[in-house]
C-alpha positions in Angstrom: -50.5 -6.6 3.7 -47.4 -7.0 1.8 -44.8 -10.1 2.6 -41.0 -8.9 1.1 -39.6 -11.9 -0.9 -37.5 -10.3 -3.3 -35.7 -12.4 -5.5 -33.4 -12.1 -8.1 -33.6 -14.1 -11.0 -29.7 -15.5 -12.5 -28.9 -14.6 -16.2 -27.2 -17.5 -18.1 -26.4 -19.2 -21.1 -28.4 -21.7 -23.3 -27.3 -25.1 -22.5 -24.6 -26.6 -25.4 -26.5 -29.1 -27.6 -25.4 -32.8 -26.9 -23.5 -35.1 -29.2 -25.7 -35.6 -32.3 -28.0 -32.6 -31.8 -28.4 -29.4 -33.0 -26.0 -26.7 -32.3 -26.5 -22.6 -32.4 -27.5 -22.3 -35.9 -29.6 -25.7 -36.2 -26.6 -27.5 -37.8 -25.9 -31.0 -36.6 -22.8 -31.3 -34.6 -19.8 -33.1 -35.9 -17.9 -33.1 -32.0 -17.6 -32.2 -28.8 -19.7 -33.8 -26.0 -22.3 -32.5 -23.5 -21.0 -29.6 -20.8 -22.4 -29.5 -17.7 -26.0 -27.5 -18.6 -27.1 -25.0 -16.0 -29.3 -26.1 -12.9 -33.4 -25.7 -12.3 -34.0 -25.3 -9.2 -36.3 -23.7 -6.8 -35.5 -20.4 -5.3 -32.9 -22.5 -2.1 -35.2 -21.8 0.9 -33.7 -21.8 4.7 -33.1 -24.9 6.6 -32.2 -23.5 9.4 -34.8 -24.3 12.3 -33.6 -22.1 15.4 -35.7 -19.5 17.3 -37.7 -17.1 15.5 -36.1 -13.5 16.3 -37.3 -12.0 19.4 -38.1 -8.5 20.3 -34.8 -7.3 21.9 -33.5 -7.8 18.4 -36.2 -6.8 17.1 -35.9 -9.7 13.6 -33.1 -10.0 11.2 -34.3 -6.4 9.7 -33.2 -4.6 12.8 -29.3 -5.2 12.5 -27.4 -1.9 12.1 -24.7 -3.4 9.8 -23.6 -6.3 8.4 -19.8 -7.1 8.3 -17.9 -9.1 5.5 -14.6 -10.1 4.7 -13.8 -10.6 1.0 -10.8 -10.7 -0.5 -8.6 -9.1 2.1 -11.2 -6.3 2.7 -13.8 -5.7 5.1 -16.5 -4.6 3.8 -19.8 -3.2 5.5 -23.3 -3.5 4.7 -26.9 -2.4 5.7 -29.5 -5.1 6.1 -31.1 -3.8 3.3 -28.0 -3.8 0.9 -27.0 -7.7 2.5 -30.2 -8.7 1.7 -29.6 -8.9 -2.7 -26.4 -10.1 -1.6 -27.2 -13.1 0.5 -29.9 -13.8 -2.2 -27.1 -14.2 -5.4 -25.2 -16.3 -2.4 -28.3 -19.2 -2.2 -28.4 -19.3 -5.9 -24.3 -19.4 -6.3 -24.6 -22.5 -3.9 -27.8 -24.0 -6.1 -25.0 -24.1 -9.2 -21.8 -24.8 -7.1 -22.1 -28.9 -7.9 -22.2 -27.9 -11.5 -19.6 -25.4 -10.9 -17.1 -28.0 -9.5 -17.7 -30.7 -12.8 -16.7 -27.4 -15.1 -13.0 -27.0 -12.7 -12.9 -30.7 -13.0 -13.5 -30.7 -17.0 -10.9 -27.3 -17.1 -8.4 -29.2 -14.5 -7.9 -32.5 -17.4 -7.1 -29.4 -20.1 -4.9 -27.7 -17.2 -7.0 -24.3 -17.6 -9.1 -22.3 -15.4 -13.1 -22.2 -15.5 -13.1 -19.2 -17.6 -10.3 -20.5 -20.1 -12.1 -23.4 -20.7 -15.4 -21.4 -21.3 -14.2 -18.7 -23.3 -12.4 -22.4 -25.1 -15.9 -23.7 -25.5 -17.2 -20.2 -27.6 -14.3 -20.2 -29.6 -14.5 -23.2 -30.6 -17.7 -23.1 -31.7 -17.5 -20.0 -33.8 -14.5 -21.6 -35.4 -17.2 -24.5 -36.3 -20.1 -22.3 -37.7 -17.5 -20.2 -39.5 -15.8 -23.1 -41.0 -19.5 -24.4 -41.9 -20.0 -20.9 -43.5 -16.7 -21.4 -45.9 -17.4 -24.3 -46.9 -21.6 -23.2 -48.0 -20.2 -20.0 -49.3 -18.5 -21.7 -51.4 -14.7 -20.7 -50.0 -15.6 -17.2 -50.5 -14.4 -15.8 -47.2 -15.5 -12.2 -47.7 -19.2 -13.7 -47.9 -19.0 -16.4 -45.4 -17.9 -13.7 -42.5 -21.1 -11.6 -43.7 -23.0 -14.8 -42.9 -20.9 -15.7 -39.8 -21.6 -12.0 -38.7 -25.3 -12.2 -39.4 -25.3 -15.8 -37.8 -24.0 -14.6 -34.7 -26.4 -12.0 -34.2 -28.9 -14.0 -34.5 -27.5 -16.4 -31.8 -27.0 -12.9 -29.5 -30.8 -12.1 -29.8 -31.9 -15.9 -29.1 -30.3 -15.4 -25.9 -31.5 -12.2 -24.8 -35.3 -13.9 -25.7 -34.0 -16.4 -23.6 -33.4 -14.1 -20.8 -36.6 -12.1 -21.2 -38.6 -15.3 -21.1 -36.9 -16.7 -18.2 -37.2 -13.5 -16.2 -41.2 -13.2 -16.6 -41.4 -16.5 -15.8 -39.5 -16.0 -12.7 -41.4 -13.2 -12.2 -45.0 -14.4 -12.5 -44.1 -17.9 -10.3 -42.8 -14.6 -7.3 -46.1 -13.0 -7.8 -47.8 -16.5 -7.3 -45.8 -17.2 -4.0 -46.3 -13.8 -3.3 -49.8 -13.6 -3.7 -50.0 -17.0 -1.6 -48.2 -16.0 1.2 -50.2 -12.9 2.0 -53.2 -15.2 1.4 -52.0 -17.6 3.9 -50.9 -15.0 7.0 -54.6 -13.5 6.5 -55.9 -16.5 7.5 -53.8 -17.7 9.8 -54.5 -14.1 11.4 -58.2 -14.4 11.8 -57.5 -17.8 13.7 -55.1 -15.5 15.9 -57.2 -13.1 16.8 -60.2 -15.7 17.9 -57.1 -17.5 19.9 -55.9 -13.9 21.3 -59.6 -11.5 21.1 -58.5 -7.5 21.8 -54.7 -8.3 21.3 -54.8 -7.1 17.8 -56.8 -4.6 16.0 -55.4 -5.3 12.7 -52.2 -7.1 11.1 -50.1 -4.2 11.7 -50.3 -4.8 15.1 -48.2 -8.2 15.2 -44.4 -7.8 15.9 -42.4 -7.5 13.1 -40.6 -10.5 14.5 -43.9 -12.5 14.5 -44.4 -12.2 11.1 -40.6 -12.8 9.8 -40.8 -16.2 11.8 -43.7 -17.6 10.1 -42.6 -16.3 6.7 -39.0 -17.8 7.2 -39.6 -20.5 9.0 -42.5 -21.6 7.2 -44.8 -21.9 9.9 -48.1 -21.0 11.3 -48.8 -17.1 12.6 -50.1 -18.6 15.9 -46.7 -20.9 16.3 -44.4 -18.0 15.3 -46.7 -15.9 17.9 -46.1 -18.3 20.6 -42.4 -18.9 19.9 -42.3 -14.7 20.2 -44.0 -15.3 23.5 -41.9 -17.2 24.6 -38.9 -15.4 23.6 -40.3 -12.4 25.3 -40.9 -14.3 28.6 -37.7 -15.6 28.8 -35.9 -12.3 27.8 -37.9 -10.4 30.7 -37.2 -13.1 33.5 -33.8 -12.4 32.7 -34.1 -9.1 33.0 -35.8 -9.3 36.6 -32.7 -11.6 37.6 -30.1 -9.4 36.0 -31.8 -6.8 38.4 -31.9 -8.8 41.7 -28.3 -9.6 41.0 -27.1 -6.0 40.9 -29.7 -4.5 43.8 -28.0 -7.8 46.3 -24.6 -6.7 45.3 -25.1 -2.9 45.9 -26.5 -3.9 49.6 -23.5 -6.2 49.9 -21.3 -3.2 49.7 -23.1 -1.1 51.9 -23.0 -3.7 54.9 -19.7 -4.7 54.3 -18.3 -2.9 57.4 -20.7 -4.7 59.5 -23.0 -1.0 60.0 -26.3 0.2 58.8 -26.4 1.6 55.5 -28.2 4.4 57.9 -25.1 4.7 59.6 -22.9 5.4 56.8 -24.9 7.7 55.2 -25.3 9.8 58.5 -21.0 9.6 59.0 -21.0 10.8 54.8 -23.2 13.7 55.6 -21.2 14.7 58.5 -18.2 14.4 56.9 -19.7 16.7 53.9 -20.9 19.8 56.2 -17.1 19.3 57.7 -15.8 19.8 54.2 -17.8 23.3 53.8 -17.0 24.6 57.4 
């Protein structure tokens, strides 16, 4: 039994050192103050509390395709293909308050969010290589070795960094994962004692069913009755949608005040007429 919860974890940089810390290459820093550092946050989870999906629609896997507008363009998209998508969307809004201090920090220098980042990494290169003159002595063939060597060194910090962060990430889905299927086996058991002979095994619940709880967060016997429910109200519409078109097709037929007997028996005349 195997619950989807793909996520995707969000390369960034190493957080600039604060006034009076270290910076890069260990060195203490002489200016500059304190950007914005990146956000921790939980993987954002859905507030949304509506109806689970129901079985006409068969659950938010069942869409044919999903259409976007970006930058002057539609684009379309499978559910599948959407799904990474709307993923890198949740975490893009997890850093959007941090994103809005950097264009308020860029906006005082008059620059845009890049400028002022690509800014910020010049600027501190300029500091480590100045740092390297001055050790080296104001040899400047030696102090861009070092500044070269320093660098690189920086460059494979970060992509430790990265690796770390990504097991991490990693290993906390597995646990989630691993909880999640833990939970919807138990909560199936108690489904099967409330429902006996409904369900053979967990492959029998509606897809719907099991997106609900997972989404929503909720019990397998709640999602189940919401489903119900869903189902019950779907099908009475149905039988109206029915009654409505059967009372308007005898409505048409007794319009002329005569039997629909009659005016089938004057149709069949007139149609042996026809072949005479």
């Amino acid at each position: 039994m195997k619950v989807e919860t793909r996520e995707y974890p969000l390369r960034h940089a190493q957080p600039e050192a604060a006034a009076g810390e270290r910076d890069f290459d260990g060195a203490p820093l002489q200016e500059s103050g304190k950007p914005a550092a990146m956000p921790q946050t939980d993987e954002p989870r859905c507030q949304e509390q509506g109806d689970c999906p129901d079985a006409e629609s068969g659950g938010a896997g069942q869409a044919d395709v999903i259409r976007v507008r970006f930058n002057k363009r539609e684009r379309v998209y499978s559910a599948e293909q959407a799904a990474p998508l709307v993923e890198m969307g949740l975490k893009w809004e997890s850093f959007r308050p941090q994103y809005e201090k950097l264009k308020f920090l860029a906006s005082i220098r008059q620059k845009t969010v890049g400028q002022l980042i690509d800014g910020l990494i010049e600027e501190q290169d300029g500091r480590l290589y100045r740092r390297m003159v001055e050790e080296a002595g104001g040899d400047e063939e030696k102090a861009a070795r070092e500044f070269e060597k320093r660098k690189a060194e920086r460059q494979k910090r970060f992509e430790q960094f990265c690796r770390k962060e990504e097991e991490e990430e990693r290993l906390l889905q597995a646990e989630r994962q691993s909880k999640a299927e833990q939970r919807l086996a138990d909560e199936f058991l108690k489904l099967t004692e409330e429902f006996p002979g409904c369900f053979n095994s967990f492959s029998d619940l509606p897809r719907a069913v099991v997106e609900c709880a997972v989404l929503q967060d909720i019990p397998l016997f709640d999602a189940y009755l919401r489903y119900r429910h869903s189902e019950a109200k779907r099908a009475a519409a149905e039988r109206e949608r029915q009654q409505k078109s059967a009372g308007r097709s005898a409505g048409s037929l007794s319009d002329t005040g005569l039997s629909p007997d009659f005016e089938l028996d004057e149709f069949e005349r007139a149609f042996y007429k026809a072949l005479q």
